[in-house]
BAFI-3210 file (N, C-alpha, C; in Angstrom, 3 decimals, decimal comma, padded with zeros to 6 digits):
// residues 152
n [1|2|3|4|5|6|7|8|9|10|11|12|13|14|15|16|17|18|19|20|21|22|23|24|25|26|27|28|29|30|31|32|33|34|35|36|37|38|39|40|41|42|43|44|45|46|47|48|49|50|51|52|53|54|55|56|57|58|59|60|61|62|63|64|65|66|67|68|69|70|71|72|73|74|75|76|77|78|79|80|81|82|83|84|85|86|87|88|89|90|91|92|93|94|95|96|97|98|99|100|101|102|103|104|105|106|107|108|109|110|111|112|113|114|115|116|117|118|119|120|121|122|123|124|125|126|127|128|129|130|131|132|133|134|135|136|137|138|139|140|141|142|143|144|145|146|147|148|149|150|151|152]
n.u [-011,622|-010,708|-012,178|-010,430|-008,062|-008,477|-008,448|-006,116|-004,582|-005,419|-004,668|-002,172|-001,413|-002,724|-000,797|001,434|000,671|001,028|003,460|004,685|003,924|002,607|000,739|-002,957|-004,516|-006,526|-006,599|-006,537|-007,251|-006,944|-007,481|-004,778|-003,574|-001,717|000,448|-000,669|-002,246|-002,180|-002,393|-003,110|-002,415|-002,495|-001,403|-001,358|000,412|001,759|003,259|006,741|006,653|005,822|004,761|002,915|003,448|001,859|001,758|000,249|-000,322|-002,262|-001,358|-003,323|-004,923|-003,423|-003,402|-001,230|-000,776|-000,818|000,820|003,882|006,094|008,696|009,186|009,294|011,619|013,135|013,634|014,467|017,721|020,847|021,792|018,772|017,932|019,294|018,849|015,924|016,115|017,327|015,418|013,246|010,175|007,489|005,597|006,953|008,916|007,318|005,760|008,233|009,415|006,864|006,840|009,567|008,775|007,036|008,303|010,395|008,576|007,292|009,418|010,658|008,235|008,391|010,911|011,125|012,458|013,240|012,030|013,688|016,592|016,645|018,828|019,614|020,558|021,243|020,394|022,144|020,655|019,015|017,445|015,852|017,077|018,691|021,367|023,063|024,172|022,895|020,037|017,286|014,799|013,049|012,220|009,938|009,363|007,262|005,978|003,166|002,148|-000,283|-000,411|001,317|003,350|004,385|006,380|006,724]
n.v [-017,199|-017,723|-016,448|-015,426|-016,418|-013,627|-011,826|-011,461|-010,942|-008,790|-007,200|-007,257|-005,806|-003,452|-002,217|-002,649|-000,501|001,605|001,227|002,136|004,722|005,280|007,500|008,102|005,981|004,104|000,575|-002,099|-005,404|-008,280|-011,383|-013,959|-016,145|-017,626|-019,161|-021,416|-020,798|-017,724|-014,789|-011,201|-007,869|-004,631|-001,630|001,868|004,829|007,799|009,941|009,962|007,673|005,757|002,601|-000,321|-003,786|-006,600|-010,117|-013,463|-016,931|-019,206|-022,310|-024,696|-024,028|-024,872|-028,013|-030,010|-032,490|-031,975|-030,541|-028,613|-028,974|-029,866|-027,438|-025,665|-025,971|-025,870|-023,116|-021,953|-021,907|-023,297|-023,907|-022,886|-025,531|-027,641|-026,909|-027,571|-030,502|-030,985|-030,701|-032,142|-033,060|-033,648|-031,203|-029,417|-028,932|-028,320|-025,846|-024,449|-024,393|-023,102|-021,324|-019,731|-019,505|-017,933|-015,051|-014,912|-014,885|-012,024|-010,546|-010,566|-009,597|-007,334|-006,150|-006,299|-008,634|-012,316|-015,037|-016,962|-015,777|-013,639|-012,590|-014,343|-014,201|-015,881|-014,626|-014,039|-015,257|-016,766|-015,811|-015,035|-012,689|-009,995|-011,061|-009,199|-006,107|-003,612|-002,634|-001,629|-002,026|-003,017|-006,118|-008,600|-011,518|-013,810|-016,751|-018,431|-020,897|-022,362|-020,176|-017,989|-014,981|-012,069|-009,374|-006,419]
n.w [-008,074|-004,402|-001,764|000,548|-000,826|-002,544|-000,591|000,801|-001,517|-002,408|-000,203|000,219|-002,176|-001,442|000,901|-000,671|-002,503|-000,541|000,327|-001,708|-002,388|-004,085|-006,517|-006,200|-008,475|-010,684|-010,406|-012,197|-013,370|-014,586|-015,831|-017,159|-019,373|-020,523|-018,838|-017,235|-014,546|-013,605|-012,245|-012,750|-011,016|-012,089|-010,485|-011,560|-011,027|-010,310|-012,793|-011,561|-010,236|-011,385|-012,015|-010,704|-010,245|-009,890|-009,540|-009,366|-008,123|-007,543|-006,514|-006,202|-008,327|-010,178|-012,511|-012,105|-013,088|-015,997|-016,604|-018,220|-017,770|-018,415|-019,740|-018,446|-016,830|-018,525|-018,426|-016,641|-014,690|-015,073|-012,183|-010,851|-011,570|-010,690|-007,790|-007,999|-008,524|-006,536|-004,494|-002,194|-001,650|-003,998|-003,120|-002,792|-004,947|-006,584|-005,877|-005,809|-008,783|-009,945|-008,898|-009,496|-012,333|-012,172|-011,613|-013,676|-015,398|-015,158|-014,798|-017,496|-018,583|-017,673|-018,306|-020,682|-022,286|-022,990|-020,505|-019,813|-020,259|-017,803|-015,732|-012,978|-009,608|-006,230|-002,955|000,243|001,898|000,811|-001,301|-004,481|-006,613|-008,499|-010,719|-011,703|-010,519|-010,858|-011,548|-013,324|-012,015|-009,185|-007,221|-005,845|-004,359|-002,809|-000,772|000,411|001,682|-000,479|-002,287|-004,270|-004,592|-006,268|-006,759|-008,911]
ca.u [-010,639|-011,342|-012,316|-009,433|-007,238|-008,385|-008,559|-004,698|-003,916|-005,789|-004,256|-000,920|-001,756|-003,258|000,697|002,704|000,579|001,024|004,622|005,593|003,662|001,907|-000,196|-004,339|-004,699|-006,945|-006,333|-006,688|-007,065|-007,224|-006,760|-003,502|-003,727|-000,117|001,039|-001,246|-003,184|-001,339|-003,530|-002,176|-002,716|-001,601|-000,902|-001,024|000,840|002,255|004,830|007,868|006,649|005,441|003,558|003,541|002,808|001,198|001,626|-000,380|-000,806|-002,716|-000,764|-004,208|-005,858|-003,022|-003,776|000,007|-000,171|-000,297|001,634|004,519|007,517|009,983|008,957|009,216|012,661|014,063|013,636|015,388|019,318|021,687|021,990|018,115|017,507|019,608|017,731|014,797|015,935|017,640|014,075|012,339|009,267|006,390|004,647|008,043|009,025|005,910|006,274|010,073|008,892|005,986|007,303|010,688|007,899|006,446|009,376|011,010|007,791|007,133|010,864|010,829|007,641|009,065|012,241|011,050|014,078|012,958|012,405|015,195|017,807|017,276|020,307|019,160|021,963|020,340|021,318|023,179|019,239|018,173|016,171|016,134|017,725|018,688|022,844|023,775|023,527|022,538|018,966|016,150|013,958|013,320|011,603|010,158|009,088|006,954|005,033|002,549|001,186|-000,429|-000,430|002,776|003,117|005,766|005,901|008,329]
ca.v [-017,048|-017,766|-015,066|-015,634|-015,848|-012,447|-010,461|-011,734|-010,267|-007,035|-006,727|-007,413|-004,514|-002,350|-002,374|-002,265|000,706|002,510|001,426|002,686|006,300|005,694|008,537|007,510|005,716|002,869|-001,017|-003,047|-006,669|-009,319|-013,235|-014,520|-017,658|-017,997|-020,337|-021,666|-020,102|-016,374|-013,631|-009,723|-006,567|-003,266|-000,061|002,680|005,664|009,204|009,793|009,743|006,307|004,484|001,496|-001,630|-004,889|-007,501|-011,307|-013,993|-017,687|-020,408|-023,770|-025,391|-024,338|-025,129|-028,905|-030,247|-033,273|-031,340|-028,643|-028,660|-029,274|-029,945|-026,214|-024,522|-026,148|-024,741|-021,609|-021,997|-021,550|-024,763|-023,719|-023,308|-026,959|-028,229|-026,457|-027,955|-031,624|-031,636|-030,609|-034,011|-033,684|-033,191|-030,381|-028,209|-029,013|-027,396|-024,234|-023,940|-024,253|-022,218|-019,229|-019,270|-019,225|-016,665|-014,628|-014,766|-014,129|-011,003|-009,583|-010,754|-008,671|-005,358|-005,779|-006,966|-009,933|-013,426|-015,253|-017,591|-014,589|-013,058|-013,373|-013,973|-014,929|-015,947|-013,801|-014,936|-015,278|-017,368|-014,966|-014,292|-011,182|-009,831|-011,217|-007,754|-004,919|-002,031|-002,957|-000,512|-002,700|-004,325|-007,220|-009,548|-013,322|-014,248|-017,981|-018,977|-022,308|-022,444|-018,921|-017,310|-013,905|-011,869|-007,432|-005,571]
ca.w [-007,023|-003,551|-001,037|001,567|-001,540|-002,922|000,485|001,060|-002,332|-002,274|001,615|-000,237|-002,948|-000,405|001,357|-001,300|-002,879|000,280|000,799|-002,916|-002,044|-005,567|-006,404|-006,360|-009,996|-011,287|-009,995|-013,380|-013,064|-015,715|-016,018|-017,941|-019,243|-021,216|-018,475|-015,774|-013,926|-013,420|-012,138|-012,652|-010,487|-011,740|-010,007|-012,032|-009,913|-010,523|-013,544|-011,306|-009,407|-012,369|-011,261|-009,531|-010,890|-008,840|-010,166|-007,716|-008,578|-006,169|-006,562|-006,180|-009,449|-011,366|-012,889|-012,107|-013,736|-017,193|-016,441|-019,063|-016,337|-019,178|-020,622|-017,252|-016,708|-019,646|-018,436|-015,744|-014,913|-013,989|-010,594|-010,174|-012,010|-009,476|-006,828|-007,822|-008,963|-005,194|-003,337|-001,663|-002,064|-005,391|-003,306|-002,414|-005,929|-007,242|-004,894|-006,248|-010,376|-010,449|-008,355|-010,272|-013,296|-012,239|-011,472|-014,820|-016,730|-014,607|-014,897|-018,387|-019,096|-016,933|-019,226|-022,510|-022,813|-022,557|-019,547|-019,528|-020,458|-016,686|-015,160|-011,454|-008,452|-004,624|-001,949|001,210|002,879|-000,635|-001,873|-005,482|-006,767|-009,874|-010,930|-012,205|-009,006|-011,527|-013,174|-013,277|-011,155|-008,133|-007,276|-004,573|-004,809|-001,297|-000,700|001,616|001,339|-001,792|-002,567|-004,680|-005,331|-006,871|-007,174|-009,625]
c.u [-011,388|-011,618|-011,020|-008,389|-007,117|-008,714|-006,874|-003,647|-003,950|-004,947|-002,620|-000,755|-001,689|-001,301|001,151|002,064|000,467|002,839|005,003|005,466|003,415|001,095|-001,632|-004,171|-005,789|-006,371|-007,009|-006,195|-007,425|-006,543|-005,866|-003,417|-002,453|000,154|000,422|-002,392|-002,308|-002,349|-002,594|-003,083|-002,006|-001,612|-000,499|-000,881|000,968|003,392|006,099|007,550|006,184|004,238|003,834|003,028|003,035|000,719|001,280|-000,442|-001,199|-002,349|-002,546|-004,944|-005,137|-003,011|-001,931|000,588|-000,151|000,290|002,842|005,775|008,510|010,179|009,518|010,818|013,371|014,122|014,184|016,895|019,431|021,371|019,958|017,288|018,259|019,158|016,710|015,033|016,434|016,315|013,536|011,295|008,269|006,119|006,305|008,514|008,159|005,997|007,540|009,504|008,408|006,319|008,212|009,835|007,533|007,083|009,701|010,059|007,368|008,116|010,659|009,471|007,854|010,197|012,362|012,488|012,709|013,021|013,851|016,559|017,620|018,076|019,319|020,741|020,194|021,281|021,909|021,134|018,504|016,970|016,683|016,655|018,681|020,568|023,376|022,978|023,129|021,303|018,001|014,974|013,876|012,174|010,951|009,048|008,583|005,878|004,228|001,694|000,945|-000,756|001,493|002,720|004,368|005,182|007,169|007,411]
c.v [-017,022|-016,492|-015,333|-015,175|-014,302|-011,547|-010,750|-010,863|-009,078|-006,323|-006,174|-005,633|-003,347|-001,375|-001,986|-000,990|001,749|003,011|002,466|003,849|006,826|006,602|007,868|007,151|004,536|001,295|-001,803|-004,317|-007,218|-010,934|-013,468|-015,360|-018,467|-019,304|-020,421|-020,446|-018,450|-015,460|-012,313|-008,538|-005,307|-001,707|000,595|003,967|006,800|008,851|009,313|008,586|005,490|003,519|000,504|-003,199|-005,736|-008,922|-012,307|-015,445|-018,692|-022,017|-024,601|-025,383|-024,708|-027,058|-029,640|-031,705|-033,334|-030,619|-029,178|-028,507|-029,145|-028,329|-025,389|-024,937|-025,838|-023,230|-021,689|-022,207|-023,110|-024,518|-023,600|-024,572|-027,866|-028,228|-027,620|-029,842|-032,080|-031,527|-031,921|-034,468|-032,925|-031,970|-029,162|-028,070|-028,183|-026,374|-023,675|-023,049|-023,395|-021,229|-018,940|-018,835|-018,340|-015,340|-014,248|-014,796|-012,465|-010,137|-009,459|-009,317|-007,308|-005,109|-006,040|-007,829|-011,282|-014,320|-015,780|-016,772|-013,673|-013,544|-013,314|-014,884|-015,005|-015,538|-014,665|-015,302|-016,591|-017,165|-014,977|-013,199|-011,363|-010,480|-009,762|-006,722|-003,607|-002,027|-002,432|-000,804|-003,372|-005,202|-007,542|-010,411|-013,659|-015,756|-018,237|-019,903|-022,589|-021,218|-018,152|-015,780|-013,079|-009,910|-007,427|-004,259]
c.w [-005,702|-002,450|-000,271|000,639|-001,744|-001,803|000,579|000,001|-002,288|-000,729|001,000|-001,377|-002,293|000,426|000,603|-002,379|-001,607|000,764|-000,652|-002,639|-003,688|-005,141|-006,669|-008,160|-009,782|-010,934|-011,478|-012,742|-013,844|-015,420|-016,931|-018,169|-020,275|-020,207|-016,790|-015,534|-013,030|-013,764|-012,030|-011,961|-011,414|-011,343|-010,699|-011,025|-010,940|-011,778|-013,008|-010,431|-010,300|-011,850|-011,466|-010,364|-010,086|-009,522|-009,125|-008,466|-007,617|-006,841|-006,557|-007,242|-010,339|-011,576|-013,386|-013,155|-015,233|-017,629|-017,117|-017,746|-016,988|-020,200|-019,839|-016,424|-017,502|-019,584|-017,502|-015,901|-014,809|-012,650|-010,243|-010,816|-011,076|-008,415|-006,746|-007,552|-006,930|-003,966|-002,974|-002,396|-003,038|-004,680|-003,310|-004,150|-007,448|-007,099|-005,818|-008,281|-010,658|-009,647|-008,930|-011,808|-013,753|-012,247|-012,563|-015,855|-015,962|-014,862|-016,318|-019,292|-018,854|-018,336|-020,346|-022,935|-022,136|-021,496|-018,904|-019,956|-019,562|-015,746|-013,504|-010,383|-007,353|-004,051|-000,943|002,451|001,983|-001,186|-002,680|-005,901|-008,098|-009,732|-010,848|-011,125|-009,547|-011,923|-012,761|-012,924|-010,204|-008,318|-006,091|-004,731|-003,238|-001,864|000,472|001,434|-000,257|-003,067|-003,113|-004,740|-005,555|-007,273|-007,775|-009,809]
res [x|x|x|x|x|x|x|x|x|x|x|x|x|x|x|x|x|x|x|x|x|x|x|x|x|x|x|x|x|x|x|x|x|x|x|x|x|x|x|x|x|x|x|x|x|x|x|x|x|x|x|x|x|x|x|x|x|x|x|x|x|x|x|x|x|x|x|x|x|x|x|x|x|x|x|x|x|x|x|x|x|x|x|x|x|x|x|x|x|x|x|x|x|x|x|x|x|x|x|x|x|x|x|x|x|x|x|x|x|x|x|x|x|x|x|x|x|x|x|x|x|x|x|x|x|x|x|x|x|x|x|x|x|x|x|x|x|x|x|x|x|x|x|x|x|x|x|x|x|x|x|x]
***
């Protein structure tokens, strides 16, 4: 991972273990290699704050023209296969895939159900967000260039 990358993440970490008001724990980090290139943070906090999980992937190491497209569209809804099939162009198309990817293997691992069985709606901003307004987690899905990253 590149340095720029991993100061952006840890900066990202750094934040959202300050915003949560986790208690001091351990930063575990391991490589994931189920699908692509998917790197994990996690924040272990206090009993009553649990901890944070920190999913990051750089569009640049992933090797697109093997990347299983027809795998990673089945996990997806109608509404975001339409999304995607209406985007222009290959790189926005890419961006869209592998952050919805990442998304619904991240929720999917918080909530033990399978990716493609989280219900997700887009808000009135078109942000992601869970369908059902009750569910014992939040979320949030950010992009910057070739950098994804995703907290629950």
């Amino acid at each position: 991972m590149g340095s720029k990358v991993q100061k952006g993440v840890f900066s990202i970490a750094i934040v959202a273990y300050l915003g949560h008001r986790l208690s001091p724990g351990p930063i575990k980090c391991w490589q994931h290699t189920k699908l692509d290139a998917i790197n994990m943070l996690m924040i272990n906090g206090s009993p009553q704050h649990g901890h944070l999980k920190i999913w990051f992937t750089d569009l640049t190491k992933i090797d697109s023209a093997h990347a299983p497209i027809g795998k990673y569209l089945a996990i997806l809804d109608e509404k975001e296969r339409a999304r995607y099939e209406h985007l222009s162009s290959t790189e926005l198309k890419s961006r869209f895939l592998h952050g919805r990817i990442l998304l619904r293997t991240l929720l999917a691992d918080c909530l033990g159900s399978p990716p493609q069985n989280i219900e997700l709606s887009t808000s009135s901003f078109g942000r992601p967000e869970f369908a059902k307004k009750n569910m014992p987690l939040s979320f949030n899905l950010s992009h910057s260039k070739d950098l994804i990253v995703c907290v629950a």
